[in-house]
Each structure stands twice: as structure tokens, then as C-alpha cells.
KOLDOMAR-961779 format. One record per residue (C-alpha): chain; residue number from 0; residue in one letter; x, y, z. Coordinates in steps of 0.5 Angstrom, whole numbers. Example, Ala and Ser with C-alpha at 12.3 -4.5 7.8 and 13.67 -1.06 7.14 Angstrom:
# KOLDOMAR-961779
('A', 0, 'A', (25, -9, 16));
('A', 1, 'S', (27, -2, 14));
***
This chain:
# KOLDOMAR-961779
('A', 0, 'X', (-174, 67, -20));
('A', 1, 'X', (-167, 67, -15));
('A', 2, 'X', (-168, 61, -9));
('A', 3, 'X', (-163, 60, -4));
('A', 4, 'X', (-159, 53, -6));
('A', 5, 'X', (-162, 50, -1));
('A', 6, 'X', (-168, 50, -3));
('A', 7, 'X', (-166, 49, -10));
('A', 8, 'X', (-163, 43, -7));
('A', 9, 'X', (-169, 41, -3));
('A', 10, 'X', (-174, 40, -8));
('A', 11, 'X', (-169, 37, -13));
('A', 12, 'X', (-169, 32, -8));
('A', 13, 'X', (-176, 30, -7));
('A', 14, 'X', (-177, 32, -15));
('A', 15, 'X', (-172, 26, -16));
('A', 16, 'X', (-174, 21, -11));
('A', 17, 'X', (-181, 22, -13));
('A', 18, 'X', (-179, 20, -20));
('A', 19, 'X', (-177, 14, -17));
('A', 20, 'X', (-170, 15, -15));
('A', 21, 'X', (-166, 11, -9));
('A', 22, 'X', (-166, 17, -3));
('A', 23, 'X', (-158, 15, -4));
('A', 24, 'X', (-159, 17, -11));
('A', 25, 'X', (-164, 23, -11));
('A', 26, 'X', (-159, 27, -6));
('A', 27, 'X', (-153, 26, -11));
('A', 28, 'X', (-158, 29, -17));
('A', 29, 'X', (-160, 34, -12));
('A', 30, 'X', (-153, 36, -10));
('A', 31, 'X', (-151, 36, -18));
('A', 32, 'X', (-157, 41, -18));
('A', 33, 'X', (-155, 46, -14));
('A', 34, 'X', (-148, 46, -15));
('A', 35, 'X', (-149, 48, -22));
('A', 36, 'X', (-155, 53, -20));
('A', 37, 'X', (-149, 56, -16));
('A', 38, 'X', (-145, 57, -23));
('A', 39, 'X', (-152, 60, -26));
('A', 40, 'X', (-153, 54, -30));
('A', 41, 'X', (-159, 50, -31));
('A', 42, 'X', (-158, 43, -27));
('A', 43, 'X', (-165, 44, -25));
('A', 44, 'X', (-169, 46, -31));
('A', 45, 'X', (-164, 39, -35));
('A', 46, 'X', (-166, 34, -28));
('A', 47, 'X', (-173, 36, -29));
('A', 48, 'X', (-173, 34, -36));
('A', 49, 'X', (-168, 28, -35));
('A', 50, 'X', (-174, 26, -30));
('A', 51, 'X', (-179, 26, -33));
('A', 52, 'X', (-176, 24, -40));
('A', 53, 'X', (-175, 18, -37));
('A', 54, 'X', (-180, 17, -31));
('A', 55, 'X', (-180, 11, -28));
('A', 56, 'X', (-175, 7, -33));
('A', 57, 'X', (-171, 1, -31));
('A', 58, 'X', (-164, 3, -28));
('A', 59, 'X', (-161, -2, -31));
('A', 60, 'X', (-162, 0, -39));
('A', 61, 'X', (-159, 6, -37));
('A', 62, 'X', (-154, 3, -33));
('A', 63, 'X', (-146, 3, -36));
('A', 64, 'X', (-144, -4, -38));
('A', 65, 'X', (-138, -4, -40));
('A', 66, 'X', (-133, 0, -36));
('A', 67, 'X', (-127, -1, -41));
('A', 68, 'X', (-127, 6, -46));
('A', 69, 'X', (-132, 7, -48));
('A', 70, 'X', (-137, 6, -42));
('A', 71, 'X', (-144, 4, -47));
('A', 72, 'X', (-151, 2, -43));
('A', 73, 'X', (-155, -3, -46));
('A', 74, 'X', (-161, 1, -49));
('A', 75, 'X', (-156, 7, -51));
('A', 76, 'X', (-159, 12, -47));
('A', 77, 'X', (-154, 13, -41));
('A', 78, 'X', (-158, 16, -35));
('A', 79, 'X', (-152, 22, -33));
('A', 80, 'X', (-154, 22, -25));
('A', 81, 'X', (-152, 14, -26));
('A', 82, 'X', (-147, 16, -31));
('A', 83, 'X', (-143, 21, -26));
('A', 84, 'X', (-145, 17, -20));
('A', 85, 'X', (-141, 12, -23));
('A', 86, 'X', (-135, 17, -26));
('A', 87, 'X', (-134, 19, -17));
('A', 88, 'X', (-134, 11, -15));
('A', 89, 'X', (-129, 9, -20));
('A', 90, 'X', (-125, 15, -18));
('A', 91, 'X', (-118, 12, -18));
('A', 92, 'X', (-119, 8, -24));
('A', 93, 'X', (-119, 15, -29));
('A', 94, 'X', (-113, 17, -25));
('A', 95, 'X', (-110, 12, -28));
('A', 96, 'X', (-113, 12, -35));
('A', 97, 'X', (-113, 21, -35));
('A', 98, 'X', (-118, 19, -40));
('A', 99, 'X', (-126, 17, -41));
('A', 100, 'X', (-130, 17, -47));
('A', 101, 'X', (-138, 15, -46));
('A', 102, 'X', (-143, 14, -51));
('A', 103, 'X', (-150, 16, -52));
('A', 104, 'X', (-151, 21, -45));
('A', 105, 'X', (-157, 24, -44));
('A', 106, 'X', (-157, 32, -41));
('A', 107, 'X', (-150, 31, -41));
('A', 108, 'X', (-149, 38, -37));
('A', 109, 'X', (-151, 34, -30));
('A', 110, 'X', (-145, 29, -31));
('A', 111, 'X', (-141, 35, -29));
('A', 112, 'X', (-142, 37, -22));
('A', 113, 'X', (-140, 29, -21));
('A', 114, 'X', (-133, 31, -25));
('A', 115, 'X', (-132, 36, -20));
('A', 116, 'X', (-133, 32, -14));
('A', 117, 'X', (-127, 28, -18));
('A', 118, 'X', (-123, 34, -19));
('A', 119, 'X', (-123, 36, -11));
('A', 120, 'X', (-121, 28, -10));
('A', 121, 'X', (-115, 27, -14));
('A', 122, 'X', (-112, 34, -14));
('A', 123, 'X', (-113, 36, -21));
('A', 124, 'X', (-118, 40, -26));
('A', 125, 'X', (-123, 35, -30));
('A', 126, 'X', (-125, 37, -37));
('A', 127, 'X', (-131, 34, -40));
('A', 128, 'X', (-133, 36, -48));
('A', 129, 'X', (-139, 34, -52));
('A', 130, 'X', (-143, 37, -58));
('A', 131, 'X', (-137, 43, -58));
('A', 132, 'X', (-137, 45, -52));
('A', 133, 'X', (-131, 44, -46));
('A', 134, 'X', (-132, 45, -39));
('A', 135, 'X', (-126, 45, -34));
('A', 136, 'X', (-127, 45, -27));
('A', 137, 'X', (-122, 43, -21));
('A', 138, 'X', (-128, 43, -16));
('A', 139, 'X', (-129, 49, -13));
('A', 140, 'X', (-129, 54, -20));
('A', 141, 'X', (-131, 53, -27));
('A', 142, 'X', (-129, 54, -35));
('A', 143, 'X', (-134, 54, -41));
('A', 144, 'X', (-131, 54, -47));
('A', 145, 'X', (-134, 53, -53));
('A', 146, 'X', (-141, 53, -56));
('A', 147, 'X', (-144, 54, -49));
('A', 148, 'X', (-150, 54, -52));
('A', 149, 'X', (-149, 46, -51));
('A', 150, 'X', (-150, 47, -44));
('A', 151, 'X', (-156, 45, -46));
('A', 152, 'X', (-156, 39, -50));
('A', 153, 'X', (-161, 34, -49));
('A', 154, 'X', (-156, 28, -52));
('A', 155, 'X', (-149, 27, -53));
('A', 156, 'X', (-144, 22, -57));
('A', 157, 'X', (-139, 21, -55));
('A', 158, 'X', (-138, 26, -48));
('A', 159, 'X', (-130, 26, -47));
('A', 160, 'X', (-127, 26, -40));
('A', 161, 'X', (-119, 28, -39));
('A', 162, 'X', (-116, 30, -33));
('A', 163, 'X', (-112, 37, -33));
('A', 164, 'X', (-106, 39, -31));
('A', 165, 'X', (-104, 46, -28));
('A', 166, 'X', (-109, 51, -25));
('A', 167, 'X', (-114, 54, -27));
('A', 168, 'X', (-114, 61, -30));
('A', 169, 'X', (-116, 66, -27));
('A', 170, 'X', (-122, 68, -30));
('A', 171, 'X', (-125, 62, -27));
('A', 172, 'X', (-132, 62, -24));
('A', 173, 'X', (-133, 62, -18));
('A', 174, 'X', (-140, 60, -15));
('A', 175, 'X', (-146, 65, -12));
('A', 176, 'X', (-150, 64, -7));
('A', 177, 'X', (-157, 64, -9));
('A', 178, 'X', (-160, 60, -15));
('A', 179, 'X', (-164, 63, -21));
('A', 180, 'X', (-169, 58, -23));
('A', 181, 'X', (-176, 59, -27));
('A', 182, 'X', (-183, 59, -25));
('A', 183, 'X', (-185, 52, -30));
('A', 184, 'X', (-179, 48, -28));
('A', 185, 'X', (-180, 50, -21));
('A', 186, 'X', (-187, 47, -22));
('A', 187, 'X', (-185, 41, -26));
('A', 188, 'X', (-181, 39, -20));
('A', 189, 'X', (-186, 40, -15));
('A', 190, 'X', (-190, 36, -18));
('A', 191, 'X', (-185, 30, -18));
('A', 192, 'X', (-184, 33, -11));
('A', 193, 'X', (-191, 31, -9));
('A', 194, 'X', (-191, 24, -11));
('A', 195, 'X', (-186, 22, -5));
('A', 196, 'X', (-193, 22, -1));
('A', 197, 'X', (-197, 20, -5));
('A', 198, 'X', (-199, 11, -5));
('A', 199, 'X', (-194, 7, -9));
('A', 200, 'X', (-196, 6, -16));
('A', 201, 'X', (-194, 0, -20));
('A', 202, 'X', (-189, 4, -24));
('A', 203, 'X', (-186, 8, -18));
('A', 204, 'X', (-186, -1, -14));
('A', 205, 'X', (-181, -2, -20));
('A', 206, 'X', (-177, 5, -17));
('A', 207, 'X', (-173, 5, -25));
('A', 208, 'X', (-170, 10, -25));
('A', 209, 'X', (-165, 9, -19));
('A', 210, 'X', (-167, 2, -16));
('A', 211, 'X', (-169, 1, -8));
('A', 212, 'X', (-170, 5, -3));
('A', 213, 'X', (-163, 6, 0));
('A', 214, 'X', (-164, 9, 5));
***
């Protein structure tokens, strides 16, 4: 079933607040979402398994704490919406290095939307390998090399990131204006969309899968 992008976006917003996501946080799973829907990718489908695989877990355990190569969370099971978050914030510190290495990522495709905003920042590809597969995007246009089967890996050690000299082929992606997404995971994410809602549980109180409300 094709939806527009913005109803992609939309309902992948309320799915990730509704799992316990900050609303700050929600919109950047929710933008990742709809950016590879766009690519014909399955962002929704991976972000409903990530949400619920790891429904209402602290944010701390799948939190980077290091930040010198390679990034490690304390659990080994670094969340990709926190991971990519933390990837954008810490732009100019990867200009620098042209390198990353993380260990132990979970649905690594989703990380890959933040590797774009990356790219569009600093002026240059970003090229993310896990599991066989390489993905190269400047932003705006996409390259999957590989074992494209691995778009859909549920777990990866290590993902690698490197910044990219040059353009990118011709042959590039470009993205569509439509998104195709399947009637069970539009259902799953209904139904986290529907708690945002519903009474506050004691689970969502301790909101762990992206900490406070932030507006």
C-alpha cells in the first residue's frame, strides 16, 4: 500500500512517541522514516521492529558512552535513532576524523537518514558498511552496493562510517514522492501510535526509549 510521505512521517511520529520517544527525538525517528520510504526502503517497517523490540528501555543502555573510535553503549545495544542523532550533533568531530567505527547497532538501516543530514552539512558523501552492505548518499541521492539484502539486518558489529570524496554516480537514487509501506506494519504502528493518548503507564513514566518529554 503506497501513502504519501507525510503520512508516513506522521504516524511514524506518534508510533515513536508513543513507545516512549521525547517528541524531539520521535520527529528525528519519524524524519528517518520517511527519508528512506522515499528511497523505497523499509525505514517504517525496521523503526516499528526497533520500537517495539526495545519498548520502553532505558535510553541510557542504548546510549554511546564513549565517543573515541569505536562508539560502545554500555549494554551493547546501541539504539540507531539515538546513535544517528548523535552522529549529526557530533558533525564537525567526524569532518575531522573522516572515519567512525560503532559497535553493536541495532536495525542499522535507520542510522542512515542521519548520515544524510551529515553529508548535505559538511558538502560531502557519507558512506556507511555493515553486514556486506555499503550505502553512500550525499543527502539528496542514494547508492546501495553490496549485499542489499542487509538493509534489512536486525544487528550489526561493527557499522563503519567514512566521508566520501568526489560525487556521486550518476546512476544514483533519487527519491519518490510516495512511500510504500505494508498493511501489518502500518498496524503495529498504529497501535503505538495510539498510546500517546492513552494514561500514562509506569513504563511510559520512565519514557526509556529517548528520555523527557522535550517538548
Amino acid at each position: 500500500m503506497t501513502h504519501s510521505l507525510n503520512e508516513i512521517g506522521g504516524l511514524c511520529k506518534r508510533a515513536a512517541r508513543g513507545a516512549g520517544f521525547g517528541w524531539g527525538l520521535a520527529e528525528e525517528a519519524a524524519n528517518g522514516a520517511r527519508w528512506l520510504s522515499a528511497f523505497g526502503l523499509p525505514g517504517p517497517r525496521l523503526l516499528a521492529e526497533r520500537l517495539e523490540r526495545f519498548d520502553a528501555t532505558s535510553a541510557a543502555a542504548q546510549t554511546p558512552v564513549s565517543f573515541a573510535s569505536p562508539w560502545r553503549g554500555s549494554d551493547d545495544q546501541l539504539c540507531p535513532i539515538i546513535v544517528g542523532a548523535t552522529l549529526s550533533d557530533r558533525s564537525a568531530r567526524f569532518a575531522a576524523d573522516r572515519r567512525l567505527e560503532i559497535r553493536q547497532v541495532f536495525y542499522p538501516l535507520l542510522c542512515s537518514p542521519f548520515a544524510a543530514d551529515v553529508a548535505l552539512s559538511l558538502g560531502h558523501p557519507v558512506r556507511m558498511d555493515w553486514n556486506g552492505l555499503r550505502l553512500t548518499t550525499d543527502g539528496q541521492r542514494l547508492v546501495i552496493e553490496g549485499v542489499r539484502e542487509q538493509v534489512d539486518a536486525a544487528a550489526c558489529d561493527p557499522l563503519r562510517c567514512s566521508l566520501v570524496t568526489g560525487a556521486l554516480p550518476v546512476h544514483a537514487d533519487a527519491p519518490r514522492i510516495r512511500g510504500q509501506v505494508d498493511s501489518d506494519t502500518w498496524s503495529r504502528l498504529w497501535a503505538l501510535a495510539e498510546r500517546v493518548n492513552a494514561p500514562a503507564t509506569e513504563a511510559s513514566r520512565r519514557l526509556g526509549a529517548g528520555g523527557g518529554d522535550d517538548g
